[in-house]
C-alpha positions in Angstrom: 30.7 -53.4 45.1 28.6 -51.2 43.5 27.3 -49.5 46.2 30.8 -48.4 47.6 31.3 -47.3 44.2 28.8 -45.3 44.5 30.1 -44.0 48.2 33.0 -43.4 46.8 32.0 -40.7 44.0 29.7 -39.5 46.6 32.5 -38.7 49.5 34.4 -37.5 46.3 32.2 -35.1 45.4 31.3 -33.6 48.5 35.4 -33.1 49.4 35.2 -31.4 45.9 32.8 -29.0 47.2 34.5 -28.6 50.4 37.4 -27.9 49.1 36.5 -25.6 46.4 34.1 -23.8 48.8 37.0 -23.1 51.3 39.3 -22.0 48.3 36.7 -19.3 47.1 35.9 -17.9 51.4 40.1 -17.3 51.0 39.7 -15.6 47.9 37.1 -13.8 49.1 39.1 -13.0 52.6 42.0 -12.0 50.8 39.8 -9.6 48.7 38.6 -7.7 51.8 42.6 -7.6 52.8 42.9 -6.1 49.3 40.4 -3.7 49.7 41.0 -2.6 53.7 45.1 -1.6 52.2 43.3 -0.2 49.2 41.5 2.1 50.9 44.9 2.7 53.1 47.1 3.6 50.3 47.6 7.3 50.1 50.0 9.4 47.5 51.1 7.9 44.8 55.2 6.7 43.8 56.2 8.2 41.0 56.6 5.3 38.7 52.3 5.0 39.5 51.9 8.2 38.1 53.8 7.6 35.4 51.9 4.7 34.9 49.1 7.3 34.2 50.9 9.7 32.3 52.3 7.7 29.5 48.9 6.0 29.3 46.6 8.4 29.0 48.4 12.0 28.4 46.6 13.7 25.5 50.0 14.4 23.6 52.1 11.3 24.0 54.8 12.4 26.2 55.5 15.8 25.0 56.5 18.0 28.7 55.6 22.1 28.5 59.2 22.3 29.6 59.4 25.7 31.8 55.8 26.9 31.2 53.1 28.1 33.9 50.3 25.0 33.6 47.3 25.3 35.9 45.7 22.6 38.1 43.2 21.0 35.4 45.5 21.5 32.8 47.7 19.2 34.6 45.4 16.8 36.0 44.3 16.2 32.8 47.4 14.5 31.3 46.6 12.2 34.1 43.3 10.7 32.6 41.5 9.5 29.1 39.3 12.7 28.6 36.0 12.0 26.6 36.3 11.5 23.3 40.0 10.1 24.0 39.2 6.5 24.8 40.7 3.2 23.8 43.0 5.0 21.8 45.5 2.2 21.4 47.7 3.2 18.5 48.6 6.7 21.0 49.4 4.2 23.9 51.6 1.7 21.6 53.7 4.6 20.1 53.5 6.3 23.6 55.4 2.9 25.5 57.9 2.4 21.8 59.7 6.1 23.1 59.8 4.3 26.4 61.3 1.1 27.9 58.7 -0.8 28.6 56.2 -3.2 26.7 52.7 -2.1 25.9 50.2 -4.9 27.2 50.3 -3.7 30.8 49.6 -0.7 29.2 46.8 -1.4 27.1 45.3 -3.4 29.7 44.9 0.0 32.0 44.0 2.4 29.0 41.1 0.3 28.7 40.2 0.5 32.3 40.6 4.1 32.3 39.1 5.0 29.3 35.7 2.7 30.8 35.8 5.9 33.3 36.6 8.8 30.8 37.9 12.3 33.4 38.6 9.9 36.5 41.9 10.1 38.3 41.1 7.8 41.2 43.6 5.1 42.8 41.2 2.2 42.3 41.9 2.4 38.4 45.3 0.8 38.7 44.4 -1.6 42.1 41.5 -3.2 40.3 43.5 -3.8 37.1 46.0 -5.7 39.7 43.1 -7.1 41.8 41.9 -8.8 38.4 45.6 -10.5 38.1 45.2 -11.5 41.2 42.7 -13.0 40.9 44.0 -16.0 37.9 47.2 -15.6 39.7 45.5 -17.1 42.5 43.7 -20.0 40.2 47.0 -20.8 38.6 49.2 -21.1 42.2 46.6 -23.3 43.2 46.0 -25.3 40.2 50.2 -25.5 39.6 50.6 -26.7 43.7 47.7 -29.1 43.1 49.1 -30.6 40.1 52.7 -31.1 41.6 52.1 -32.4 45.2 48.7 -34.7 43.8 51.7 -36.2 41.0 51.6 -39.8 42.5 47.4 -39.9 42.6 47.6 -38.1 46.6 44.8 -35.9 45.4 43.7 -35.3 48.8 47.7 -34.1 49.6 46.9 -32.1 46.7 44.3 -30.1 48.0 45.5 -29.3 51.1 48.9 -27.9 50.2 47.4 -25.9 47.4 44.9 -24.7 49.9 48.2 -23.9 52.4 49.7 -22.5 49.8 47.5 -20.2 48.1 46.5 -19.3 52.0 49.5 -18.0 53.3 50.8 -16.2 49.2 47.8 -14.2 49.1 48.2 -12.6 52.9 51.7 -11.8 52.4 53.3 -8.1 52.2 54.8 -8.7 49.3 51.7 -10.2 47.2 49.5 -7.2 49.0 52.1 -4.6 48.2 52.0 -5.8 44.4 48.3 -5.1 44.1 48.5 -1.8 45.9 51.9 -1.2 43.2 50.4 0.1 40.5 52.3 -0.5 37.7 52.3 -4.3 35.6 53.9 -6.4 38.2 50.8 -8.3 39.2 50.1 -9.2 35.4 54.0 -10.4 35.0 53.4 -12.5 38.0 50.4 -14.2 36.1 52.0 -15.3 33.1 54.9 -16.5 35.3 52.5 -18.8 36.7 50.6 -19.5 33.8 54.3 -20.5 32.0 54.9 -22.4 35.3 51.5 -24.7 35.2 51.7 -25.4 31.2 55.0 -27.3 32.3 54.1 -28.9 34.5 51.3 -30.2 32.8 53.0 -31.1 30.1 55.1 -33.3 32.1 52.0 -35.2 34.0 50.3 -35.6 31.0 53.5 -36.3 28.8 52.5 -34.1 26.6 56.1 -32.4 25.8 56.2 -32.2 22.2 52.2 -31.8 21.3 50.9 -28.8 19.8 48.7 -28.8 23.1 51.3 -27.6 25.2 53.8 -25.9 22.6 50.6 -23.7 21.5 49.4 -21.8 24.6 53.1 -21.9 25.9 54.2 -19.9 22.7 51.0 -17.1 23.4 52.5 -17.4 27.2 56.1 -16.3 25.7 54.5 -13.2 23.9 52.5 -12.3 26.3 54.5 -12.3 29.3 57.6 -10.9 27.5 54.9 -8.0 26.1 54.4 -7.4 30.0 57.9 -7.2 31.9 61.0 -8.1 30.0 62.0 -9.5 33.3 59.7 -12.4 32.0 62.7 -13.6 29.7 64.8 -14.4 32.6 62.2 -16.6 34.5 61.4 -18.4 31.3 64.9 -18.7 29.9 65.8 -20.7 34.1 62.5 -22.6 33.2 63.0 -23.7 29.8 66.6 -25.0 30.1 66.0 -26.7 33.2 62.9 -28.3 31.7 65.5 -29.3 28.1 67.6 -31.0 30.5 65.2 -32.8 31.8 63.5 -33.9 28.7 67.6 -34.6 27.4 67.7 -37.2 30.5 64.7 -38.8 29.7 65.7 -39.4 25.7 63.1 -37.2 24.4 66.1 -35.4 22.4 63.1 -34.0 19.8 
């Protein structure tokens, strides 16, 4: 007995390696995708460059309305210029005469201001290629969790692998990388929200500070993102109330 025990962890472990190894040459396969349309993308929409202009533009949003401005001049609303860095309190009252949260937008200050006078494209796709990257860990952590629900482990694996395979070579993942503005970071804490319930549910762990914790930070976060997180979370949470309703947990 106790050597198939022992076979048993062994044959385990090794389909543990196996399948993290294959999880990590799609990540990494998906990263030269990333990086091939990266260095594609050429011109920039006009929501991307205001993505840069409300971030790091010197005065706030102040316009020379009807005034001659000449090429550096202009470019330099455009980036954090030395001396200008990590100036969070300018971006935060920058985004409160917009529409828009500030997270996202602290997020990419920071990135720019790591690279003070640089107007470059790879800026905003590496702040998305770093959401990607959790986004990718939480898809395949939530599909592992809700197909492996009865013990199939091994079921598990697969259709997170499957899963995560055929999400991260899609148009519309690659196109929100390539986007830059803070769609890749809402889709994060959509999937973050996603997992803690489901969690909560395998674990039964409702109604524990465990779960009610990191999902409150999830809330503020992802609502300081893309106020389109509230409609997500508002579908999720009552569908998960009814559910805990049916089962009697009425606390």
């Amino acid at each position: 007995m106790k050597k198939n025990s022992f076979r048993e962890i062994d044959s385990g472990k090794r389909e543990n390696l196996i399948f993290l190894a294959l999880m990590g040459l799609v990540l990494l396969l998906q990263f030269g995708a990333l990086f091939y349309y990266g260095n594609q993308k050429a011109g920039f929409h006009e929501d991307e460059l205001y993505t840069y202009y409300s971030t790091n533009k010197t005065a706030g949003l102040f316009v020379n309305d009807r005034q001659w401005m000449e090429r550096d001049e202009l470019r330099n609303d455009f980036v954090v210029l030395p001396g200008e860095g990590f100036r969070y309190n300018v971006v935060r009252q920058m985004q409160s005469w917009d529409v828009h949260p500030p997270l996202y937008y602290y997020i990419f200050h920071t990135a720019c201001s790591l690279f003070p006078g640089v107007f470059d494209k790879w800026l905003g796709i590496g702040v998305n290629m770093v959401a990607y990257a959790f986004s990718y860990g939480l898809l395949a952590w939530g599909t592992y969790m809700a197909a492996a629900w009865e013990g199939q482990k091994r079921k598990g694996k697969i259709l997170a692998f499957l899963t995560c395979f055929f999400w991260g070579f899609s148009g519309a993942v690659i196109s929100g990388v390539m986007f830059i503005r803070m769609y890749q970071w809402l889709t994060l804490f959509v999937l973050l929200c996603m997992d803690l319930h489901l969690w909560a549910l395998k674990t039964k762990n409702s109604g524990s500070v465990r779960f009610l914790l990191p999902l409150g930070m999830t809330v503020f976060l992802g609502f300081l993102t893309q106020y389109y997180y509230i409609i997500f979370h508002f579908f999720l949470g009552a569908g998960f109330c009814l559910l805990l309703l049916k089962n009697k947990k009425i606390k």
